[in-house]
C-alpha positions as CSV (number, residue, x, y, z in Angstrom):
1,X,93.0,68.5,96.4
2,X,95.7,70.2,94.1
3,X,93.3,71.1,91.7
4,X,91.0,73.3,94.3
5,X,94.3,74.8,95.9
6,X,95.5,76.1,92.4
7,X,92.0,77.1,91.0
8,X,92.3,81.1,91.2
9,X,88.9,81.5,90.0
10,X,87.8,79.6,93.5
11,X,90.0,81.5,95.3
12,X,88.3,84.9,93.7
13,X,85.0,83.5,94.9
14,X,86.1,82.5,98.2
15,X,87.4,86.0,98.7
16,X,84.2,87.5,97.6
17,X,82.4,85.5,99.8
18,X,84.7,85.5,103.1
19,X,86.4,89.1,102.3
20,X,90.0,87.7,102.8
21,X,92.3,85.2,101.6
22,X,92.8,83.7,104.5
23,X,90.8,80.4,103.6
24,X,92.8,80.5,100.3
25,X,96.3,80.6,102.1
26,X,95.2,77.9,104.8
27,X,94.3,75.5,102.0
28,X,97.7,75.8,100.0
29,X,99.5,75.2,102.8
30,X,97.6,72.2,103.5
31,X,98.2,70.7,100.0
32,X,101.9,71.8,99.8
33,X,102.3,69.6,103.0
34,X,100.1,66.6,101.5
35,X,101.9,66.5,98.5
36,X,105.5,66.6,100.2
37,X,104.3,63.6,102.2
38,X,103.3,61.8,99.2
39,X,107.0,61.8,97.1
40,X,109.1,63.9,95.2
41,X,106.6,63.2,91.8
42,X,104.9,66.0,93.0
43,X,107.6,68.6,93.5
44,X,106.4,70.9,90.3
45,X,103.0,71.1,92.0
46,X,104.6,72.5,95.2
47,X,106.6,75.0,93.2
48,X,103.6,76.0,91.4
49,X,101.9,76.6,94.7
50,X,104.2,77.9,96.2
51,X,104.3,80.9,93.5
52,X,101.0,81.3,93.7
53,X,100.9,81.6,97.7
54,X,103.8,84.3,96.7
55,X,101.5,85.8,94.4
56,X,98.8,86.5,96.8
57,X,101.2,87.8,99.3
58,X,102.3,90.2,97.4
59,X,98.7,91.1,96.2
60,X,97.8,91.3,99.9
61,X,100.6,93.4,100.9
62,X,98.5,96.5,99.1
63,X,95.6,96.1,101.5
64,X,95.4,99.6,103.4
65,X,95.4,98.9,107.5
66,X,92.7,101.3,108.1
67,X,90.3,99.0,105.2
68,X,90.5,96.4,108.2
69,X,89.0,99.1,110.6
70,X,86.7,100.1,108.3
71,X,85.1,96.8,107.5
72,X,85.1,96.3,111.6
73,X,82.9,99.5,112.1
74,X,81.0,98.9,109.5
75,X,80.1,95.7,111.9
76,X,81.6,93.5,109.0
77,X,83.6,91.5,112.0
78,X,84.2,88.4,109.7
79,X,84.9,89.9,106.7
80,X,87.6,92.8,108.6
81,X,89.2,89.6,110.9
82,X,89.4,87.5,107.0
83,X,91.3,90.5,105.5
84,X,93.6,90.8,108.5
85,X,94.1,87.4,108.6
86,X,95.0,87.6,104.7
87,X,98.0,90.2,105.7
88,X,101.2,87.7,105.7
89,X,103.2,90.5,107.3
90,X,104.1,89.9,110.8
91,X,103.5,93.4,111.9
92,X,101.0,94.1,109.4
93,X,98.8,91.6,111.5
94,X,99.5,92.9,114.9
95,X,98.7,96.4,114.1
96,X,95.4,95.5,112.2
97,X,94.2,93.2,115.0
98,X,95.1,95.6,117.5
99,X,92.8,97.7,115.8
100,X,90.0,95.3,115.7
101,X,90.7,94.5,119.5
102,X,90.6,98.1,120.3
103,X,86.7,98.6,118.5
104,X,85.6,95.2,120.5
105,X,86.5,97.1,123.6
106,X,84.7,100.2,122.4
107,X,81.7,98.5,122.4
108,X,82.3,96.8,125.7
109,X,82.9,93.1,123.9
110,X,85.5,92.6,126.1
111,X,86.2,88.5,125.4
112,X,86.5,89.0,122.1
113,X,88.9,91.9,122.7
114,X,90.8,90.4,124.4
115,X,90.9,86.9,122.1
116,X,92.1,89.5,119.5
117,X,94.3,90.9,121.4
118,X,95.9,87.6,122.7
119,X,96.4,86.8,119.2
120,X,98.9,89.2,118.3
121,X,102.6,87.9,119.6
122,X,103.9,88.7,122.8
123,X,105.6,91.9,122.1
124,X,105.1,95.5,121.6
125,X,101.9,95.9,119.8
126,X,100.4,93.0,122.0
127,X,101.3,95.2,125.5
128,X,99.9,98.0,123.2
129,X,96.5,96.3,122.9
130,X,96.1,94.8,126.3
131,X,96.5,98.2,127.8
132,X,94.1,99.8,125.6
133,X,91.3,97.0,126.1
134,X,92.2,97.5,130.0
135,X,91.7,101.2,129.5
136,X,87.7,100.9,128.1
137,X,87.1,98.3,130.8
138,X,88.3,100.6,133.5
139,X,85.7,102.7,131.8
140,X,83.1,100.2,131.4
141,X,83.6,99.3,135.2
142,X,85.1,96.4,134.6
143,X,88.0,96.4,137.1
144,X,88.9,93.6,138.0
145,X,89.5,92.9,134.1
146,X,91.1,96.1,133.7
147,X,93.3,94.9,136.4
148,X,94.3,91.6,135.0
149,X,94.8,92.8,131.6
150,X,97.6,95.2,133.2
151,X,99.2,92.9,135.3
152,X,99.6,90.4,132.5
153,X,101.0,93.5,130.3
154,X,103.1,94.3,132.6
155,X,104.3,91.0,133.0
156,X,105.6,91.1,129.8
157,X,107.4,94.0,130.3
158,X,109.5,93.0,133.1
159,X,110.3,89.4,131.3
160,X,111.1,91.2,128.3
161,X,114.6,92.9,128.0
162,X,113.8,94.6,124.5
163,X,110.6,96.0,125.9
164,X,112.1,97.3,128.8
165,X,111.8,101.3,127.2
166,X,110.6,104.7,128.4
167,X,107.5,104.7,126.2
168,X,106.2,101.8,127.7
169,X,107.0,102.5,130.9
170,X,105.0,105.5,130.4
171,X,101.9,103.4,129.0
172,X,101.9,101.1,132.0
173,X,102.1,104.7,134.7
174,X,99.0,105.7,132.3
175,X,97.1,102.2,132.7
176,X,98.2,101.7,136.8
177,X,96.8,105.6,136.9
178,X,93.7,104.9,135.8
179,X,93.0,102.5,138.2
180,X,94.0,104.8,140.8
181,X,96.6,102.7,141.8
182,X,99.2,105.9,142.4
183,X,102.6,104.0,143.8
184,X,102.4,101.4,140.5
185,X,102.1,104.7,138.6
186,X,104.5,105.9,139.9
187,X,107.0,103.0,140.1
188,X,106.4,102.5,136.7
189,X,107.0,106.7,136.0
190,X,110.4,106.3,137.7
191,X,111.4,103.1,135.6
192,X,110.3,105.3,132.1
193,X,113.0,108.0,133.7
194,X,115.3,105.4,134.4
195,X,115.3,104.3,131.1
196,X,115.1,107.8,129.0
197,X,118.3,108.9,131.2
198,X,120.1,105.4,130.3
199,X,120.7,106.6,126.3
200,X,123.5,107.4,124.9
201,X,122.6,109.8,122.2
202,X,121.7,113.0,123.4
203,X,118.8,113.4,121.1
204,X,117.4,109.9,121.9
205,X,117.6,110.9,125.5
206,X,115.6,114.1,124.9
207,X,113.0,112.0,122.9
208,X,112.5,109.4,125.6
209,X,112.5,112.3,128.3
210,X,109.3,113.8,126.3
211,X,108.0,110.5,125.9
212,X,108.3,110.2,129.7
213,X,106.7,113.8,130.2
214,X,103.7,113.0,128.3
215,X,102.9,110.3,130.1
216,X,102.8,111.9,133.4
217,X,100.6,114.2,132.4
218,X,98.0,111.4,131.0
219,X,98.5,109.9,134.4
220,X,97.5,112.9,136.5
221,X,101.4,113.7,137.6
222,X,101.9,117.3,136.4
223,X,104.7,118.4,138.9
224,X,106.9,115.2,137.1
225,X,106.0,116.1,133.8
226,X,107.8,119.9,134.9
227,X,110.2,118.4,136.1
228,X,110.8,116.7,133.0
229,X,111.4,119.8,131.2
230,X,114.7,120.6,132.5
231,X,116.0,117.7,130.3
232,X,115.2,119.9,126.8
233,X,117.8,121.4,125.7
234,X,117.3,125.5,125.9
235,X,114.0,127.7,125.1
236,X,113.5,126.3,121.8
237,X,113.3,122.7,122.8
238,X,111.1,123.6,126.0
239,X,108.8,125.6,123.7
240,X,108.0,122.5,122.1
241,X,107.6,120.2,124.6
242,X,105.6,123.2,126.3
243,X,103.2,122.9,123.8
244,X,102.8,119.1,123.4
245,X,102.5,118.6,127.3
246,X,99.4,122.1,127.0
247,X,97.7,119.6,124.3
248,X,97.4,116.6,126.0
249,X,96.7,118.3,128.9
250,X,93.9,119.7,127.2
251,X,93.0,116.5,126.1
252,X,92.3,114.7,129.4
253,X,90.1,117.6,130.7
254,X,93.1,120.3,132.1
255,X,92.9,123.0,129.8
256,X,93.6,125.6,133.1
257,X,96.9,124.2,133.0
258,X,97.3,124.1,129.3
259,X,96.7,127.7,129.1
260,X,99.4,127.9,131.7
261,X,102.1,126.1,129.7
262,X,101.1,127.7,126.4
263,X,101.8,130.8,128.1
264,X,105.0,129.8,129.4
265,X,106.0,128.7,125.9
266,X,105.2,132.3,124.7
267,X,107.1,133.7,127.3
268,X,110.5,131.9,126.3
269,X,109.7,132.6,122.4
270,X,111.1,136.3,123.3
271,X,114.3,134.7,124.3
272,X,115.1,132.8,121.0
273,X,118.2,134.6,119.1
274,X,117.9,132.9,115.9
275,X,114.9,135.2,114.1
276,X,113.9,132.1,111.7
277,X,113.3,129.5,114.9
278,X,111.8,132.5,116.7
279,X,109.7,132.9,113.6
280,X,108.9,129.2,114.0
281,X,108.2,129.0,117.5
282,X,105.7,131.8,117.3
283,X,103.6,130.0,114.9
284,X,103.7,127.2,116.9
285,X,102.5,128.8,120.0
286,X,99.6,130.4,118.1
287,X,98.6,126.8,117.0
288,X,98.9,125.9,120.6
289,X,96.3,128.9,121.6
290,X,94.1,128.2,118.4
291,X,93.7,124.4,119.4
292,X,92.4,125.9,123.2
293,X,90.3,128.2,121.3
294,X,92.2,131.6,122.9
295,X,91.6,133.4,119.6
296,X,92.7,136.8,121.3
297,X,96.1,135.2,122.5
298,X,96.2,133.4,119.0
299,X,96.0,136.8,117.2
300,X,98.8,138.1,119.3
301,X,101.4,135.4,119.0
302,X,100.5,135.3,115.1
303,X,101.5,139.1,114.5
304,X,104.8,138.4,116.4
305,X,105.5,135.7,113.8
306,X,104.5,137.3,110.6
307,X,106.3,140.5,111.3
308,X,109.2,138.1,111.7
309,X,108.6,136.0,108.6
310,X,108.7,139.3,106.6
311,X,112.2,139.4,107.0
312,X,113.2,136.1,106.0
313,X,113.8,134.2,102.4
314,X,110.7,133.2,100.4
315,X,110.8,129.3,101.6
316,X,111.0,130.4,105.3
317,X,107.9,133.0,104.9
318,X,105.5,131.1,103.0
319,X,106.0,128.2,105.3
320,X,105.6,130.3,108.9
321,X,102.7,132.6,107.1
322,X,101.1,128.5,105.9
323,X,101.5,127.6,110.2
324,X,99.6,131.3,110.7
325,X,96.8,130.7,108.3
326,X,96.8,127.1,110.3
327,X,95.9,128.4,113.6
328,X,93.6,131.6,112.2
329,X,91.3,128.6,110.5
330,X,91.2,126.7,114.0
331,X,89.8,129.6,115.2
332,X,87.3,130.5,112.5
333,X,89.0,133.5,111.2
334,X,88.4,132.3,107.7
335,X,89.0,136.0,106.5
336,X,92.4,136.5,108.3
337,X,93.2,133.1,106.7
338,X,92.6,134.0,103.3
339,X,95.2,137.1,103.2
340,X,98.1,134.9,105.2
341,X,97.6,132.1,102.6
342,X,97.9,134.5,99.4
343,X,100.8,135.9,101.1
344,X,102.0,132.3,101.3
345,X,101.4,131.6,97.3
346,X,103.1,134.3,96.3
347,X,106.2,134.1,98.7
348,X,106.4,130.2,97.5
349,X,106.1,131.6,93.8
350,X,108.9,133.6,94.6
351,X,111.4,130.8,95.4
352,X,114.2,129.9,93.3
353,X,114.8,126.6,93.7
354,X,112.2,124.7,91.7
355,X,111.7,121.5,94.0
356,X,111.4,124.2,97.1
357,X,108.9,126.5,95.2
358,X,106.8,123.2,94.9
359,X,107.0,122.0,97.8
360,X,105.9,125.0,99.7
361,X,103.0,125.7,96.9
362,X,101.5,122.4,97.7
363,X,101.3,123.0,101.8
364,X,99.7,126.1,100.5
365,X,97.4,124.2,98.4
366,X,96.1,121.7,101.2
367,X,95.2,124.5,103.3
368,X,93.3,126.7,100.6
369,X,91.3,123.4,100.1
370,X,89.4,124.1,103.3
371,X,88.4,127.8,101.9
372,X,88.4,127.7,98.4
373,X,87.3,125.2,96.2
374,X,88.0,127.4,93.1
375,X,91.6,127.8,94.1
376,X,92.2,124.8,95.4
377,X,91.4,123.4,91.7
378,X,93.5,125.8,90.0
379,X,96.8,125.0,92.2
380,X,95.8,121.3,91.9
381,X,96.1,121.7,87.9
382,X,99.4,123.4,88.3
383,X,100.9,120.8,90.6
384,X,99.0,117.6,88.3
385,X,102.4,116.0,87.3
386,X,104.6,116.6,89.9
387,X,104.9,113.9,92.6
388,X,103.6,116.7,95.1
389,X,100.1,115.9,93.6
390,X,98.7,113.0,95.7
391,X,100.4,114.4,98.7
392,X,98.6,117.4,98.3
393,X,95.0,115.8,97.9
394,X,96.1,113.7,101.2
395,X,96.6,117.0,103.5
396,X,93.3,118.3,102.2
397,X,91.9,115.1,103.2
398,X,93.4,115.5,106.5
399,X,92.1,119.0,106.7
400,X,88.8,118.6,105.6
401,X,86.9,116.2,108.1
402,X,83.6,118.7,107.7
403,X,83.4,118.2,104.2
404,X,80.7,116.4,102.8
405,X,80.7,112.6,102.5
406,X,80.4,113.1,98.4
407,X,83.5,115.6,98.8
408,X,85.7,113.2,100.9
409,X,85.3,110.5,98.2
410,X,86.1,113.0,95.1
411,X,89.0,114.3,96.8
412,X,90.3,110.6,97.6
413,X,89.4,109.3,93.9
414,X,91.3,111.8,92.5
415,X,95.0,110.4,94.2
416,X,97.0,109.0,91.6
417,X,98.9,106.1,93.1
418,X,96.5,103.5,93.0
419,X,97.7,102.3,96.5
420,X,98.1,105.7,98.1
421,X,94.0,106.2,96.7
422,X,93.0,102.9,98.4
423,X,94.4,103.6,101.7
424,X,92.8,107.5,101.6
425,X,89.0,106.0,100.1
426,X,89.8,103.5,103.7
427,X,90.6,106.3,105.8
428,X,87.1,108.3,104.3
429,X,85.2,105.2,105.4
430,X,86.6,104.5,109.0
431,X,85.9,108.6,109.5
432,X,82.4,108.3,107.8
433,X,81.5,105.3,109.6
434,X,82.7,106.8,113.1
435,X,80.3,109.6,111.9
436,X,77.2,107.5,111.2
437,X,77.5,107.3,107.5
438,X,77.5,103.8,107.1
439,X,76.1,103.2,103.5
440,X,78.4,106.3,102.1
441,X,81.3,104.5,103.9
442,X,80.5,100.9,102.8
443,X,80.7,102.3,99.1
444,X,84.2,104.0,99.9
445,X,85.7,100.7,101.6
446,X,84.4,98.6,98.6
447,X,86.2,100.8,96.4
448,X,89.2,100.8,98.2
449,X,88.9,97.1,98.7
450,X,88.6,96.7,94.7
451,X,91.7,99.0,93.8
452,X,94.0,97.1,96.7
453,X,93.2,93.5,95.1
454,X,93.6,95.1,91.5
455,X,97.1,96.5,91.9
456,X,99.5,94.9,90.3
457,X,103.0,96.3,90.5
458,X,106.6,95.5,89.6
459,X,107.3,94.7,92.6
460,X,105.3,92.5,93.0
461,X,105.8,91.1,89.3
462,X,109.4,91.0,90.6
463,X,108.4,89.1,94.0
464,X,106.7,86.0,92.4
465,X,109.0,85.4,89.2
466,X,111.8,85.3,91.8
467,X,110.2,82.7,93.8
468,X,108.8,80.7,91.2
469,X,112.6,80.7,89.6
470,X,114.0,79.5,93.1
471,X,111.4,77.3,93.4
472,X,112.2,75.5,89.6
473,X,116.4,75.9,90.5
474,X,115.4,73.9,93.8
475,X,114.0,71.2,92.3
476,X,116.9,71.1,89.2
477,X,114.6,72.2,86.4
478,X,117.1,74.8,84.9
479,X,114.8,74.8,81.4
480,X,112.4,76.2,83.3
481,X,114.3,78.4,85.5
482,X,115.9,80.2,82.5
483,X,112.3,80.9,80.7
484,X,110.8,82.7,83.8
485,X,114.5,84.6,84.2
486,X,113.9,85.6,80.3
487,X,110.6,87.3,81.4
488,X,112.4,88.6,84.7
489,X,115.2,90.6,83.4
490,X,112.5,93.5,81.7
491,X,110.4,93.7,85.1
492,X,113.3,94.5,87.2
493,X,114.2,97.1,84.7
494,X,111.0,98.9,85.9
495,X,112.2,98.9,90.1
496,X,113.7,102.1,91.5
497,X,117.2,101.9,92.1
498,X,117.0,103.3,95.4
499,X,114.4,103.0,98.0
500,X,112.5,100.3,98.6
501,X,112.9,98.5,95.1
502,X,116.7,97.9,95.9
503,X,116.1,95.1,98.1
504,X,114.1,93.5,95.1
505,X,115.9,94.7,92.7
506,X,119.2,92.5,94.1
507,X,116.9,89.6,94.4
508,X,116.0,89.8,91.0
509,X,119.5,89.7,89.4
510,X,120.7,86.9,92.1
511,X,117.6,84.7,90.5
512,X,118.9,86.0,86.9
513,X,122.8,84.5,87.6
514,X,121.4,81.4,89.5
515,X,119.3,80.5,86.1
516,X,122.6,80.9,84.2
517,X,121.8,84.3,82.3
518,X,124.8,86.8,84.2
519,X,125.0,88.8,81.1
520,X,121.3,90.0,81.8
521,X,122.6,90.7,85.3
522,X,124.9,92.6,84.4
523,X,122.5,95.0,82.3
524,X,120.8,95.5,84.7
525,X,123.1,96.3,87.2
526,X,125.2,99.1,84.7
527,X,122.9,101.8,84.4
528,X,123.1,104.9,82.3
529,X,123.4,106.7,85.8
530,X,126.1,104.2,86.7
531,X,127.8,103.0,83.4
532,X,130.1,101.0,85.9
533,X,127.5,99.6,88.2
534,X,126.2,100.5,91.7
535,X,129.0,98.4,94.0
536,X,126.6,97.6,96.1
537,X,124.7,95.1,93.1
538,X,128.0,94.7,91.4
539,X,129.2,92.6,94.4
540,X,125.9,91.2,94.8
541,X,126.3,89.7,90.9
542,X,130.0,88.6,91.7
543,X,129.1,86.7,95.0
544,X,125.8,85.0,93.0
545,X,128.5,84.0,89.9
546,X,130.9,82.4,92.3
547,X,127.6,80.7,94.5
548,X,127.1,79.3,91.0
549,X,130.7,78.0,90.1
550,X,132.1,80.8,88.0
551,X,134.5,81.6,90.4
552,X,137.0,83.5,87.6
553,X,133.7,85.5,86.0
554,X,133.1,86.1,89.9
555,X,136.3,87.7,90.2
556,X,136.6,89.3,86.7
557,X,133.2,91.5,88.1
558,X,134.6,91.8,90.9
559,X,137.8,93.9,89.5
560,X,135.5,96.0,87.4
561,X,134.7,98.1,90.0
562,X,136.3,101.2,89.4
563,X,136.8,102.7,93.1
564,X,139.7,100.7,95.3
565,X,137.8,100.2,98.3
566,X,134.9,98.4,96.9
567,X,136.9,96.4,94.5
568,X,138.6,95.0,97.6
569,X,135.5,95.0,99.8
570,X,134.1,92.7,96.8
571,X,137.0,90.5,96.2
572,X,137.3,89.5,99.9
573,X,133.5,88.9,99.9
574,X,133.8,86.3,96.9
575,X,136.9,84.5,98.2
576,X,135.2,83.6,101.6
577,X,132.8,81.8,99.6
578,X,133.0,78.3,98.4
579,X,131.6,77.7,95.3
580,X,129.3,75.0,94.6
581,X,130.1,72.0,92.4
582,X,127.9,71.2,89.8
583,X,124.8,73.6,88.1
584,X,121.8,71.5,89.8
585,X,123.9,71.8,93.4
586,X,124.4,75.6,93.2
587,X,120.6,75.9,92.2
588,X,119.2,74.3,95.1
589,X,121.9,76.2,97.6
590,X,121.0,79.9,95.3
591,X,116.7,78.4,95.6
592,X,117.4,78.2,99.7
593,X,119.4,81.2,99.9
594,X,117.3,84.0,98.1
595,X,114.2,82.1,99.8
596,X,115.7,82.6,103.3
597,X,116.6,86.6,102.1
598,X,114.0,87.1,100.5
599,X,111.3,86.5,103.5
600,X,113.6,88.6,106.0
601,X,114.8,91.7,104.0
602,X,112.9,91.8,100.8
603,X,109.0,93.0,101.8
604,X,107.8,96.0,99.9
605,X,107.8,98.6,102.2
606,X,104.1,101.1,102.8
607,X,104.7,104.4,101.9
């Protein structure tokens, strides 16, 4: 039984042949559990496994979302539910299966909707789901079920403090709407208000109150969603909301009353002071008439905002003149486009701050992408090895959903970041499949497939050392402990010290004190940036020395901290502790510890 649990070669073929790791996963825990119940004689072979359940975690973690809806409109069904099963991430699995509820109900496979929706745990994402597989069988005719589904999210809702928010609020007045069942709607309406108007932070409440504005225009409630608007704060805020409420408005089928708000927000553009946010607010009201196809309106608003733009710094030019060039290509004016974007190139030239010069050439790039292919290439060059690159090829994909199927997959193959390219080549196959495309999108999802399992990070490096090191400290083998920390100490090395990698990072040199190497610990945490350490992994080494019985090299590290207040936040940290008695003891308490952290806090995040 051990021996098929730990044969990665089976595993390999089992994910070729299922499209997930699901069956993998299930049988390792299976074995871990035999071999507990069978004595402690086995204890190595439930470390082992347990790094190598770690292993394909981590592995799994790099498996794009949208891959999952690919496969699943591809009409893969097993192979997309094996992947999402595969996903160890909580929320990782309720967004995918959402997904793969939500195209069930598409195609009126409404048991199996709502099996995958009922699936996900009770929470957010489940109400989410349920309300959306209510929504297709209200369009299916399916009523009664559309009913049910509501009720039973609803249900939720009202037993569930923590769900008990404007946004959902709003979803179930959208859901009770479409029934036609007006005082639920509107009930639930009141109870979104109720809950916008209840936060504290003025910008929270603002949020929620848009939140709350959009949904009464999805259900059919304009005169609230007016209302609404007095709770932005001045013309500026209005515009905006102005313009979200005319789009989805447009959306369901009211573009009368679109047109109606968009004018309104052009109205209240003349009474912005500030030039640069009337600058802004121009352009965005232009977008607004481009996306209702008002290309006289659009022309209008966008002269108003260039004339404006001319007066402002480079930075603040090229990016209204990029929002201009925006709306003119909405509405086909490919010519008018070309002369705002060249202005935008030069003014973004013309910037003195290097980062901001970049940043605003490679908006400008993403939108030549859709006119020139020529120039597009030539600012892709000039941007190759700045980190601006793959962001660059990702708004050009966003921009370019007419492109040819060959295109889409050259512009997604040419993404640097192996992960960022694996969740672009998915996103190219769920919009070629949606299109029709089904063997050009099949190719794209295999590819992207194939780069996600091939990833191999040091995060993720970092991620299985440090459980296979807890795992050996757990069971007392400190020989073996201390020759996976030897091959730890250079992979950390590699992890950012800020951003996601911190988390890790910490982990890392926690494992490295537990195994009895501090001085490699303490490289680690003294960089050239900070000869004297980062505090925040400084007192993360001194409280690991003093978990491991070196209470005076706990407090020695502790005093090395050059600034007052952390030397004192550190010391009073490592005196509440109690250090352990005896190396094997402190092991096992550092193996459940880091275990226990490392499950809640220490999941490389998605960019």
């Amino acid at each position: 039984m051990y021996a098929l649990a730990a044969d990665t070669d089976r595993h390999r073929w089992l994910r070729v042949v299922t499209g997930g790791d699901d069956i993998a996963l299930v049988e390792i825990r299976d074995t871990q559990h035999a071999l507990h119940r069978s004595g402690d004689d086995h204890l190595p072979d439930v470390a082992q496994l347990a790094w190598l359940r770690e292993w394909i975690r981590r592995r799994n973690n790099h498996v794009p979302w949208s891959l999952v809806e690919a496969r699943a409109r591809l009409g893969q069904i097993a192979r997309a539910e094996a992947l999402a099963h595969s996903l160890t991430g909580m929320d990782d699995r309720a967004v995918v299966f959402a997904t793969l509820a939500g195209i069930a109900a598409e195609r009126a496979e409404f048991d199996e909707a709502e099996r995958l929706a009922g699936s996900i745990p009770a929470g957010r994402r489940q109400v989410e789901a349920l309300l959306a597989v209510a929504a297709h069988a209200v369009t299916a005719g399916e009523l009664a079920r559309a009913r049910r589904l509501v009720d039973s999210a609803a249900g939720q809702v009202v037993a569930s403090p923590d769900l008990q928010q404007a946004g959902v609020y709003g979803q179930l007045a959208v859901a009770a709407a479409r029934l036609n069942d007006r005082a639920a709607a509107a009930r639930f309406a009141d109870q979104a208000e109720r809950c916008a108007a209840a936060m504290l932070y003025p910008g929270m409440r603002q949020q929620e109150f848009e939140v709350a504005g959009i949904a009464a225009v999805k259900s059919g409630d304009a005169d609230r969603a007016v209302r609404l608007l007095s709770h932005s704060s001045g013309p500026s805020a209005q515009i905006q909301q102005l313009q979200v409420l005319a789009h989805t408005a447009a959306r369901h089928g009211d573009r009368e009353r679109a047109a109606a708000w968009m004018q309104q927000a052009a109205d209240l553009g003349s009474t912005v002071d500030d030039a640069q946010d009337r600058a802004d607010k121009c352009a965005l009201v232009a977008i607004g008439f481009a996306d209702l196809g008002d290309a006289r309106r659009t022309a209008e608003m966008i002269e108003h905002a260039v004339a404006i733009a001319r007066q402002l710094g480079h930075a603040e030019r090229a990016r209204v003149l990029c929002w201009c060039a925006e709306a003119v290509i909405t509405v086909n004016g490919v010519g008018h486009a070309v002369a705002l974007v060249s202005e935008a190139e030069q003014a973004a030239r013309s910037v003195a701050e290097p980062r901001e010069g970049a940043a605003q050439l490679a908006w400008v790039a993403g939108l030549v992408a859709t006119i020139d292919t020529v120039w597009f290439g030539r600012l892709l060059e000039e941007l190759d090895q700045s980190d601006l690159h793959d962001q660059v090829l990702e708004d050009a994909l966003r921009r370019s959903g007419d492109a040819s199927p060959e295109r889409l997959c050259e512009l997604a193959g040419m993404i640097h970041d192996p992960f960022r390219r694996a969740q672009a080549l998915a996103g190219v196959a769920v919009s070629l499949a949606c299109n029709g495309a089904f063997d050009e999108a099949a190719r794209c999802a295999d590819q992207a497939e194939q780069i996600a399992q091939s990833i191999d990070t040091a995060e993720a490096r970092t991620a299985s050392l440090v459980a296979a090191i807890n795992a050996m400290l757990f069971l007392g083998d400190h020989d073996r402990a201390a020759a996976l920390a030897e091959r730890l100490e250079s992979i950390v090395g590699l992890l950012d010290s800020v951003g996601p990698g911190t988390s890790l990072r910490i982990a890392g040199i926690e494992a490295l004190v537990a195994a009895g190497n501090l001085a490699a610990a303490l490289r680690l945490a003294r960089t050239i940036e900070q000869p004297s350490g980062d505090p925040g992994v400084i007192t993360a080494v001194a409280l690991a020395a003093g978990r491991a019985g070196l209470a005076s090299r706990a407090r020695e590290i502790a005093l090395s901290l050059p600034v007052v207040p952390y030397r004192v936040r550190a010391l009073t940290q490592t005196r509440r502790r109690t250090p352990c008695r005896g190396r094997a003891r402190a092991g096992k308490r550092t193996g459940r510890a880091c275990s226990h952290d490392r499950g809640r806090d220490h999941r490389i995040a998605r960019p």
